[in-house]
N, C-alpha and C positions, 0 to 999 in steps of 0.2 A: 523574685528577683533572680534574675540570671549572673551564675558566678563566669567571671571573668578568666582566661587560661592563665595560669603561670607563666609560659611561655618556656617552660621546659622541651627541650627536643633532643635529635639524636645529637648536635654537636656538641651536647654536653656530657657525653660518652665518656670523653677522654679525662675531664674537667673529674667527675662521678668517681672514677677505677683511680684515679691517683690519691684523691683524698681519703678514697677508703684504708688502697694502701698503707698509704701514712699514717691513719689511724690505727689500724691492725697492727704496725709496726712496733709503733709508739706507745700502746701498753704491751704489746708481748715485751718491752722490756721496761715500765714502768709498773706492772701490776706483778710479775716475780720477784722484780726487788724488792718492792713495797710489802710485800708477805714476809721476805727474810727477813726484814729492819723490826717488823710487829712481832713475831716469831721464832725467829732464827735463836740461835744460840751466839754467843759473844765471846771476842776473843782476839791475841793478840796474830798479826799477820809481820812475818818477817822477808822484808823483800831480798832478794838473791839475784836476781837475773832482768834488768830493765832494757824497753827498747824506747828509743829518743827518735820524734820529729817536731819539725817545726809545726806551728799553726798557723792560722791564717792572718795573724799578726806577728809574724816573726818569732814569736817566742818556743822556749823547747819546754816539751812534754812529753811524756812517758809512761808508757805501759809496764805493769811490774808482775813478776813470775816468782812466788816464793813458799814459805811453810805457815801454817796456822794452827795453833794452840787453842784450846778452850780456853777461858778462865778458870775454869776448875781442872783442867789439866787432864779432862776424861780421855781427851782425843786428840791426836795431829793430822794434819794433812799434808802430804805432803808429794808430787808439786802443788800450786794454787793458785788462782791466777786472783789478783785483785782488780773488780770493777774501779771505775774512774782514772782519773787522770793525774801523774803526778809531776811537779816543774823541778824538783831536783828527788834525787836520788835521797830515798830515806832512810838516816843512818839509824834510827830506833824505830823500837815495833811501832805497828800503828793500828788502829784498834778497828775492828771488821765484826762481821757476825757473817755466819754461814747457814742452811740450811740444816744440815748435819753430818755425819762426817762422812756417808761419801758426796758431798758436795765438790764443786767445780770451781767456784766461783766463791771469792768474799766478798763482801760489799761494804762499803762506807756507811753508817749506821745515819746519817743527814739525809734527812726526809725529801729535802728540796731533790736529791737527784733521783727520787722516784716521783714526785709530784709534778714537778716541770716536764719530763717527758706523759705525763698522763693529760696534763691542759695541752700539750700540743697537739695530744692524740684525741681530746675533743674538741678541739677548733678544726683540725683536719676533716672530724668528719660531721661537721655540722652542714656541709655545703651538701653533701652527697646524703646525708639522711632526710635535708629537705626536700632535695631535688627527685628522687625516690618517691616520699608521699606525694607532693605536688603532681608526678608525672601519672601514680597511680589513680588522683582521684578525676585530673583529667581523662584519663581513659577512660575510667567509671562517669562520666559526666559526656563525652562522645557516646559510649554506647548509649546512656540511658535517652537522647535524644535521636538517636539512630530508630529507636524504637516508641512507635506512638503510645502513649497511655490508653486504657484499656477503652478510659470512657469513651475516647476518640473514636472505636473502631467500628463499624458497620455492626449493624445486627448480624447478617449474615457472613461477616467474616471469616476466612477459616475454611477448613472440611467437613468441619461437622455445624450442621445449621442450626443455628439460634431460633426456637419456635417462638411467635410475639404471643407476648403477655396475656391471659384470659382466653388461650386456646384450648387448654384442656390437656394439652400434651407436653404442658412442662413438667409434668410428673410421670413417674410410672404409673403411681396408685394412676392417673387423669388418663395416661392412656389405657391402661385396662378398661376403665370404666366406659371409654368412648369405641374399641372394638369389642366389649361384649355388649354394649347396647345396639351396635349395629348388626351384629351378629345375630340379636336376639328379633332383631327386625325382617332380618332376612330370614330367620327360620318361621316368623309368622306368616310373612309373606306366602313363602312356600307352603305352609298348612293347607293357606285361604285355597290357595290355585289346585292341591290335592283333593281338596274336600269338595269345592265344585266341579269335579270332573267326576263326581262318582254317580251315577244314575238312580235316582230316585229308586224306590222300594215299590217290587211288582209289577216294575215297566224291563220289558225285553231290549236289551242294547238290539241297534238295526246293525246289520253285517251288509254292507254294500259292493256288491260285487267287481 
């Protein structure tokens, strides 16, 4: 049964490079957070310094710049920048975890804002990872039809000749055996024609002048 094309081609080049993008995106910042929340050390974050804009629905939000405390009090950081989003200004600490202490970044310890950008980052690229196989095994499915199956091909195919079957010279040992037997024929031959040119015994060769 002949498989059917996917019908992948070049204009889905573009389609391909974006989804990938977005994936590559999408865990380089959901698979570092997700390590500090598993990992990280914990700790209170004091914000200092916020910047306010609106969103796509009118409302205000803000990015915060401030110090970070362990809970054990081993370490501070200080400036800091805290991941995520905040809609007012936080007048108490508010609880993060960091890498360690020279980290950059605090994070929000809620799983959801490393999980959610990780499903986006495999929806993104489920279209380009299929589109990828799909294109390769059409290409492996053109060439292998580009090219006839073996059984197809002439005996004589090729540069180098195909001897048929019960010749004798499908082997070395068969060719050996078929130029020393003829060899061996040819040097009898030659004995015979030696042997009768020799003149009997007590008869004079005639010299003709």
């Amino acid at each position: 049964m002949t498989r059917k094309s996917s019908g992948v081609d070049v204009q889905h080049a573009i389609p391909i490079v974006i989804g990938l993008a977005c994936g590559i995106y999408a865990f380089s910042v959901g698979v570092p957070r997700l390590v500090t929340q598993l990992t990280g050390v914990e700790g209170s974050f004091h914000a200092e310094r916020c910047t306010w804009e609106l969103d796509s629905e009118g409302e205000m939000q803000g990015e915060c710049e401030g110090s970070f405390t362990a809970s054990d009090g081993s370490f501070t950081i200080r400036p800091i920048e805290s991941e995520g989003v905040f809609h007012s200004r936080p007048q108490e600490p508010v609880t993060r975890l960091v890498g360690g202490p020279s980290a950059d970044k605090a994070v929000p310890p809620d799983l959801a804002t490393s999980l959610v950008p990780m499903g986006f980052g495999l929806t993104a690229s489920a279209f380009p990872a299929w589109a990828l196989t799909a294109a390769t095994r059409d290409a492996a499915e053109r060439r292998r039809r580009a090219w006839p199956a073996a059984a197809d091909l002439p005996p004589n195919f090729g540069p180098v000749r195909i001897p048929p079957a019960g010749s004798g010279t499908e082997t070395g040992a068969g060719w050996s055996a078929d130029t020393a037997a003829g060899s061996s024929a040819g040097s009898a031959a030659g004995s015979s024609a030696a042997v009768g040119s020799v003149p009997p015994v007590g008869t004079t060769p005639k010299h003709h002048s």
